[in-house]
C-alpha positions, 0 to 999 in steps of 0.5 A, a space after each residue: 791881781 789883773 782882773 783879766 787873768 786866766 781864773 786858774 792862777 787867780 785860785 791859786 793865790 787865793 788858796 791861802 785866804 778861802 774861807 773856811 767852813 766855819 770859824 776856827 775851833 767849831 765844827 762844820 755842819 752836814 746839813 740835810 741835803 747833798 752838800 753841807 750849808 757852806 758849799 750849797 750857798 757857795 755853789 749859789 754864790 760863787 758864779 754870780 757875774 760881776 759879784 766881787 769875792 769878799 761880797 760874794 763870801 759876805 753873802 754866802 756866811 749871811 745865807 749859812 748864819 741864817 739856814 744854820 740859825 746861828 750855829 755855823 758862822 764861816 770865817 776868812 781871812 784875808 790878804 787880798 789887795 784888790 777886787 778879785 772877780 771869779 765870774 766876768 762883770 
């Protein structure tokens, strides 16, 4: 992907490789505030300049391991065959 397109089309050939909340089969967390674990440390993650997406995810299953104390693992896979930034270096 060409680092200097326009996010919009980036997102959406990145639709198919998002991560899920969880791994498949379990069920997802509400947690205890306005947004469940994943879209709160996503929402922390997501805008992080200069973070590559597949660090970026990798940070934020660490934070939702550890606010959930292991019981929700999000899970990706991916197809990806380069950097991808969502937020400008």
């Amino acid at each position: 992907m060409d680092a200097g397109a326009p996010i919009a089309p980036r997102m959406q050939k990145m639709t198919r490789d998002f991560p899920r909340e969880t791994a498949p089969g379990q069920v997802a967390l509400d947690g205890e505030g306005a947004n469940s674990p994943f879209s709160a440390a996503l929402s922390r993650h997501i805008g992080t300049p200069g973070l590559e997406v597949q660090q970026m995810l990798t940070r934020v299953r660490a934070e939702v391991v550890s606010s959930t104390r292991n019981k929700q693992v999000p899970w990706s896979n991916s197809s990806l065959l380069g950097e991808v930034y969502l937020a400008e270096k």
